[in-house]
VMD Tcl script that draws the C-alpha trace (Angstrom):
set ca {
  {23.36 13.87 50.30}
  {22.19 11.97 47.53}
  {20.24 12.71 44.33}
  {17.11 14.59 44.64}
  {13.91 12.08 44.52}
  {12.05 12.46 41.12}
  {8.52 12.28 40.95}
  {6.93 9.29 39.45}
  {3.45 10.27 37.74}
  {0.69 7.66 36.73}
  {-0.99 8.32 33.39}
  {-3.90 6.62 32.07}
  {-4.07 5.68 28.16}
  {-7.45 4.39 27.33}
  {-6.01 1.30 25.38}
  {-8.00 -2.12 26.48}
  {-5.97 -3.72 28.94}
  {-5.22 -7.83 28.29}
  {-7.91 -8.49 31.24}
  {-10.39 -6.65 29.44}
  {-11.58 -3.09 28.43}
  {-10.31 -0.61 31.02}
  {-7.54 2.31 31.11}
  {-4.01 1.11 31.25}
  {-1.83 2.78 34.04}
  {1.89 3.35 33.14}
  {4.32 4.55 35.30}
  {6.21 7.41 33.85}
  {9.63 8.77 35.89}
  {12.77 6.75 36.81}
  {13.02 2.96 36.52}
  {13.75 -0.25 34.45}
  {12.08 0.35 31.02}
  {8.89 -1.27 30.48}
  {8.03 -3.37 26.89}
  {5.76 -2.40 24.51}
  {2.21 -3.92 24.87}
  {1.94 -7.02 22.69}
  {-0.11 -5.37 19.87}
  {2.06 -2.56 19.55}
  {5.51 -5.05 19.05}
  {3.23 -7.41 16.44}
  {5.61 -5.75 13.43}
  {1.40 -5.33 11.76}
  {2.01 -4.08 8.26}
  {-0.42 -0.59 9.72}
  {2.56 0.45 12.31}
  {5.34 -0.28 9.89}
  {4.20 1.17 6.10}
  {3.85 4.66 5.52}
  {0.95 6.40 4.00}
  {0.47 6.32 0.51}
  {-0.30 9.70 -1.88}
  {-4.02 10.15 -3.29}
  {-1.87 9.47 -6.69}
  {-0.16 6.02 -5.49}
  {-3.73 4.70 -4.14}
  {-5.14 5.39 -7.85}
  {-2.83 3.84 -9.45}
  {-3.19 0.66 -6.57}
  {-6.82 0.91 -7.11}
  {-6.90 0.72 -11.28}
  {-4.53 -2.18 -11.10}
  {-6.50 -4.09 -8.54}
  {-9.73 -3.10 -10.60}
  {-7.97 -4.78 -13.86}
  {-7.31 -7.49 -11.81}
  {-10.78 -8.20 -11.47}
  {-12.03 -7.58 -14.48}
  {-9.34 -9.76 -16.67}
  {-10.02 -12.43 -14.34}
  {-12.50 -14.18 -16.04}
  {-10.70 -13.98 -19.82}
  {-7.15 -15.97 -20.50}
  {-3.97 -14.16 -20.65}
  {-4.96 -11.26 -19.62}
  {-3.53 -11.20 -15.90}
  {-0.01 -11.79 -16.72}
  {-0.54 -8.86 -19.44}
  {-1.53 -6.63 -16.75}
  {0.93 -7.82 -13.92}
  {3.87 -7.33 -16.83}
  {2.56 -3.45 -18.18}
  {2.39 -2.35 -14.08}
  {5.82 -3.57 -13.06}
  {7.05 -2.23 -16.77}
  {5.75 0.98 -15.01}
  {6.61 0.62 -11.45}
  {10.04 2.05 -12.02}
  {8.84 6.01 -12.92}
  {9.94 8.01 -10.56}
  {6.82 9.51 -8.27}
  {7.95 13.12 -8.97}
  {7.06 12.34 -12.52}
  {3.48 13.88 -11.55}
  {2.07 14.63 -15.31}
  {3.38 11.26 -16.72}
  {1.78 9.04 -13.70}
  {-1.12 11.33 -14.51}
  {-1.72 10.42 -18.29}
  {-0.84 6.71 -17.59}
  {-3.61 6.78 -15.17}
  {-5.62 8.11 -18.11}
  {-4.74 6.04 -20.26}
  {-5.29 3.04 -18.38}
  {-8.90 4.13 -16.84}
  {-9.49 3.89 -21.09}
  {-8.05 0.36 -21.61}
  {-10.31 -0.77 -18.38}
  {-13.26 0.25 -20.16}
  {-12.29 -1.57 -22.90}
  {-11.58 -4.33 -20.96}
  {-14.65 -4.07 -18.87}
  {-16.65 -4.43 -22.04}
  {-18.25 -7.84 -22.76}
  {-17.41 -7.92 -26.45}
  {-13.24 -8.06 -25.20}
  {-12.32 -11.67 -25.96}
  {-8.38 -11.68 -26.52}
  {-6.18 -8.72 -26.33}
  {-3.84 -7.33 -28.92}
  {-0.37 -5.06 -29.09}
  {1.60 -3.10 -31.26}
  {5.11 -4.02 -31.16}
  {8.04 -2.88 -33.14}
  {8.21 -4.92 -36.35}
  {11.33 -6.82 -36.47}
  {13.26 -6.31 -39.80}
  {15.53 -9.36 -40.98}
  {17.79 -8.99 -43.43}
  {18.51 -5.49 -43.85}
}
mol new
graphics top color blue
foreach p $ca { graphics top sphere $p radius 0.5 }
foreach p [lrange $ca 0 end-1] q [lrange $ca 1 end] { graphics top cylinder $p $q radius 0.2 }
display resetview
């Protein structure tokens, strides 16, 4: 006698078919595997990234918000771009110093926000020659 017969089971999955809107009916039980749907093998960034923290979409959304506001005044993008990647490297589980950069830079995009801003300034170390 052979192997036993396994049952094969239809389930519905209310996904739109590619006719139209309706249930799709997949076979479940023994049998040649079936491929994905096409949306579902599209590689879209949604399927593929993982979910950010609250923390890591505050920090995306202050950068993207001092995107737009240094857009409109001259060297100011490739300050920002430069002072985030500076930044990118601190480790996530370095909660309280994310925290106070977050701070800190909610401050500068007030400042920046403001219509007065024209040109931006730093503090650097002073370089000493001839000592």
């Amino acid at each position: 006698m052979g192997a036993p017969a396994r049952a094969v089971r239809m389930v519905s999955c209310p996904l739109p078919t590619t006719a139209g809107t309706g249930p799709v009916h997949v076979k479940v039980g023994p049998g040649p595997p079936v491929p994905a749907p096409p949306h579902a093998r599209s590689g879209s960034p949604s399927s593929t990234m993982a979910r950010h923290s609250q923390l890591q979409r505050h920090v995306l959304s202050l950068y993207r918000q001092f995107l737009r506001a240094g857009k409109g005044k001259p060297g100011f993008l490739p300050r920002i771009q430069a002072e985030f990647r500076k930044n990118a490297g601190i480790p996530r589980t370095n909660v309280l110093y994310i925290e106070y950069l977050l701070r800190r830079g909610q401050r500068q995009l007030q400042q920046l926000r403001d219509t007065n801003t024209k040109q931006m300034g730093t503090f650097g170390k002073p370089k000493v020659e001839g000592w």
